[in-house]
C-alpha positions in Angstrom: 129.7 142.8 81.5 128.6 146.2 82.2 131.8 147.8 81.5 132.1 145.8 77.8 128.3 146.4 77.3 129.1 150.2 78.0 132.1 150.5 75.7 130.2 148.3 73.2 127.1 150.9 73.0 129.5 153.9 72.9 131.5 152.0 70.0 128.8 151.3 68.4 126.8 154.6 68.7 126.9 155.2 64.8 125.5 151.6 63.6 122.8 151.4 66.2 119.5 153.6 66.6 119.4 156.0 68.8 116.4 154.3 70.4 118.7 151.2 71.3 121.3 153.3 72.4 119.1 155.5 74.9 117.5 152.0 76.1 121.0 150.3 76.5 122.6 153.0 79.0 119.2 153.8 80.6 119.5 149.7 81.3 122.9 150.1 82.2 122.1 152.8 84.5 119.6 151.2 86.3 121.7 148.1 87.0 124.5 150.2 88.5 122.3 151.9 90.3 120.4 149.2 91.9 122.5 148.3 94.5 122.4 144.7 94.2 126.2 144.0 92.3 126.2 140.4 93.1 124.0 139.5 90.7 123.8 142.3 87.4 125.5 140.0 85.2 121.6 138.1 85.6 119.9 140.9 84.4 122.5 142.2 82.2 122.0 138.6 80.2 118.6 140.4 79.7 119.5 143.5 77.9 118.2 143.5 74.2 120.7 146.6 72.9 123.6 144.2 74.2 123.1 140.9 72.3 122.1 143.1 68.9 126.0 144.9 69.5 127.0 141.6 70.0 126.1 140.8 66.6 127.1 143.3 65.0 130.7 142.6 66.3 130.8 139.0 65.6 129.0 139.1 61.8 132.7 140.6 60.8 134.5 137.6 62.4 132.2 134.3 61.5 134.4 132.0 63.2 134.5 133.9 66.4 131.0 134.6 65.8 130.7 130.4 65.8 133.5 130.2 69.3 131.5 132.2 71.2 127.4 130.8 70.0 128.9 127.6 70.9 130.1 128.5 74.3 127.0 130.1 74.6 124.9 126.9 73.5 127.5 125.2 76.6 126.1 127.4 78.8 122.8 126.8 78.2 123.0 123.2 78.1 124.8 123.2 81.8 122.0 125.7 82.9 119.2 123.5 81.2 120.3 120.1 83.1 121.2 121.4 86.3 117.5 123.4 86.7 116.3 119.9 85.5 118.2 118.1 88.5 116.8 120.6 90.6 113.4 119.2 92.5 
């Protein structure tokens, strides 16, 4: 995640503000740099500049764009129930 979030910023350098940019690698630098690996992908989830590259990648392939929302809606659904079964 930080790796493809990394490439994706650089990719994307030219479409994105500069503003997003600077806030994605400082982001990306500060999760490196926390120490605590084991769980970055959390707080990587959280990262604004890499949902909006994201979409930018999948609006030029609408049915991947489609693959990957639904896995994501999965995901959510599985996160959703299990917090629910939690007491």
């Amino acid at each position: 995640m930080i790796l493809g979030g990394g490439y994706l910023l650089w990719y994307l350098r030219k479409r994105l503000s500069i503003t997003v940019v600077c806030f994605g690698f400082c982001s990306l630098a500060l999760l490196i740099n926390s120490g605590a690996l084991q769980s970055v992908h959390r707080y990587a989830y959280g990262i604004v500049s890499l949902s909006i590259e994201l979409g930018l990648v999948l609006s030029s392939q609408p049915p991947w764009g489609y693959a990957v929302m639904t896995l994501f809606a999965t995901f959510l659904l599985y996160m959703a129930v299990k917090f629910a079964a939690c007491r």
